[in-house]
C-alpha positions as CSV (number, residue, x, y, z in Angstrom):
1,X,35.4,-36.7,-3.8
2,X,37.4,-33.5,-5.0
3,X,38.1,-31.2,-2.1
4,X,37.0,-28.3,-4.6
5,X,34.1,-30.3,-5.8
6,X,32.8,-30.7,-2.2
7,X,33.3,-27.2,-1.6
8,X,31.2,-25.7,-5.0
9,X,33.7,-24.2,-6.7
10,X,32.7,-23.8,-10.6
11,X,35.4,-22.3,-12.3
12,X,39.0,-21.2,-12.1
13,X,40.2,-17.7,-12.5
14,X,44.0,-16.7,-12.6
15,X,45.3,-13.7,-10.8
16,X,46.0,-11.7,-14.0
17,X,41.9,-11.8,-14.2
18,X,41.6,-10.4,-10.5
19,X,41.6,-6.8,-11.6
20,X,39.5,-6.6,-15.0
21,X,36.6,-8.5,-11.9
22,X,37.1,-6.2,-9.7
23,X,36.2,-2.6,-12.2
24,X,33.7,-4.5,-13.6
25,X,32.0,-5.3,-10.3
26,X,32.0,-8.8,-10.3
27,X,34.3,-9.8,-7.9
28,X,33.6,-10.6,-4.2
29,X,34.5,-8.3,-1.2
30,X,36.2,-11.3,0.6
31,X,38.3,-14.5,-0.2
32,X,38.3,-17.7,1.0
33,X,41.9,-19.1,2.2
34,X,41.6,-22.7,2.6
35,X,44.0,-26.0,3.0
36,X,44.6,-27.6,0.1
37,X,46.9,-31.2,-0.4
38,X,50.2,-30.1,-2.2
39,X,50.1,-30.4,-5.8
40,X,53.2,-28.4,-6.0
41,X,56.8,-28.8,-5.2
42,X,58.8,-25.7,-4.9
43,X,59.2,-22.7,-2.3
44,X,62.5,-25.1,-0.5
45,X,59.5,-27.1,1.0
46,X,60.1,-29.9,-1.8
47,X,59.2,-33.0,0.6
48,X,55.7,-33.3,0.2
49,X,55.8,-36.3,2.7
50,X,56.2,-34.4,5.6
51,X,54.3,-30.8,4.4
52,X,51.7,-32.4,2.7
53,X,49.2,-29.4,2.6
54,X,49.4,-26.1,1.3
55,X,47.3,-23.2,1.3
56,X,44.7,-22.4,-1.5
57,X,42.3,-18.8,-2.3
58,X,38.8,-18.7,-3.5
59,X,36.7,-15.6,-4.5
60,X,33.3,-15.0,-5.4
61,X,32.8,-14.1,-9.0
62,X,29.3,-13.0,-10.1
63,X,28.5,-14.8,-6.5
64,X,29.9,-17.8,-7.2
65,X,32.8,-19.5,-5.7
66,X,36.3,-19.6,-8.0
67,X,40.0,-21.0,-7.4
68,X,42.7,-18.7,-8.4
69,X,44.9,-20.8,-10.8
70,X,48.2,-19.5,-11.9
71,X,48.9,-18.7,-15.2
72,X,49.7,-22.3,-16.3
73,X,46.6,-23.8,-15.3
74,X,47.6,-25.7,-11.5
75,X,45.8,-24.0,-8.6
76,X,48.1,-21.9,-7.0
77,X,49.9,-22.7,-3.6
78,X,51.4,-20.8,-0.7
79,X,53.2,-22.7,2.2
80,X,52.5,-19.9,4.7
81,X,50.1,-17.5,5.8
82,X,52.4,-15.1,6.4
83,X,53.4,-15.1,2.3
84,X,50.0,-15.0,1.7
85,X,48.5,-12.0,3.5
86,X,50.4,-9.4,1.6
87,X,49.6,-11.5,-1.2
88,X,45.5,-11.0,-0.7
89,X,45.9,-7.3,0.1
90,X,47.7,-6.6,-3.4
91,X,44.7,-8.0,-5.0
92,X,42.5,-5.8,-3.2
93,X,41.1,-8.0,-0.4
94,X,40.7,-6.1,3.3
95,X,39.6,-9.5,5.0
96,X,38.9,-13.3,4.0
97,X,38.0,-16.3,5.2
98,X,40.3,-19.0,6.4
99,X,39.2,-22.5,6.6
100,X,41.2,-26.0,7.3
101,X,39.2,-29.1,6.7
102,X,42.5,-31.3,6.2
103,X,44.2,-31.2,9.7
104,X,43.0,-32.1,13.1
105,X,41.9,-29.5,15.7
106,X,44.8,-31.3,18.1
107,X,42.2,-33.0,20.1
108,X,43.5,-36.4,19.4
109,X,47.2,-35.4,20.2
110,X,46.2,-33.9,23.4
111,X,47.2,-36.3,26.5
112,X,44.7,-39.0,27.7
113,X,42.0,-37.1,30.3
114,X,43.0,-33.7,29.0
115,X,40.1,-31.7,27.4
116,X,39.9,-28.9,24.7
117,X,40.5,-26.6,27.1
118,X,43.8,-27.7,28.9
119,X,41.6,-28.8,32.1
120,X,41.7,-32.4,33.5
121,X,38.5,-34.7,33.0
122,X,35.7,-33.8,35.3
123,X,37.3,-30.1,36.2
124,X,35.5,-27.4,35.2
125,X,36.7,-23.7,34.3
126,X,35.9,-20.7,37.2
């Protein structure tokens, strides 16, 4: 299933339509940052192999949840958070979301008898 499909996104908007939303009202307070798979090459990360993901936005529009596109119709991408933080606060958001369904929490890297919290099988935290 589409990753946007499973998360209820109806529409697209681009970023040239962010401010006309926001003084009419009909854009939401907060975004949603979320991992995306690349559908992009660019930004010197070109091999797709080894950074397969990138990071997508959502806003609410009239309350319902839209992917910013960029002006030629692909959703648009960022490789880091870092780029994208200054990126959200020129279009007005204060605070967003930030969501990663793709990659694993590092559990299943973690060593054999190690728990989520770094303490040995059967140890408990004081």
């Amino acid at each position: 299933m589409d990753q946007d499909v499973a998360m209820g996104v109806q529409f697209a908007v681009t970023q040239a339509d962010l401010p006309g939303l926001r003084a009419a009202g009909r854009l939401g307070e907060y975004a949603v940052v979320y991992r995306v798979y690349r559908s992009q090459q660019g930004g010197g990360f070109g091999d797709q192999d080894s950074r397969p993901h990138a990071w997508g936005v959502l806003v609410y529009v009239d309350a319902v949840l839209a992917r910013i596109n960029s002006a030629r119709g692909h959703g648009r991408e960022w490789n880091s958070l870092d780029r994208l933080e200054p990126w959200l606060r020129e279009q007005g958001f204060w605070y967003w979301w930030t969501r990663n369904d793709l990659e694993p929490l590092g559990l299943e890297e973690a060593e054999p008898g190690v728990t989520e919290y770094g303490l040995e099988a059967g140890e408990s935290p004081a």
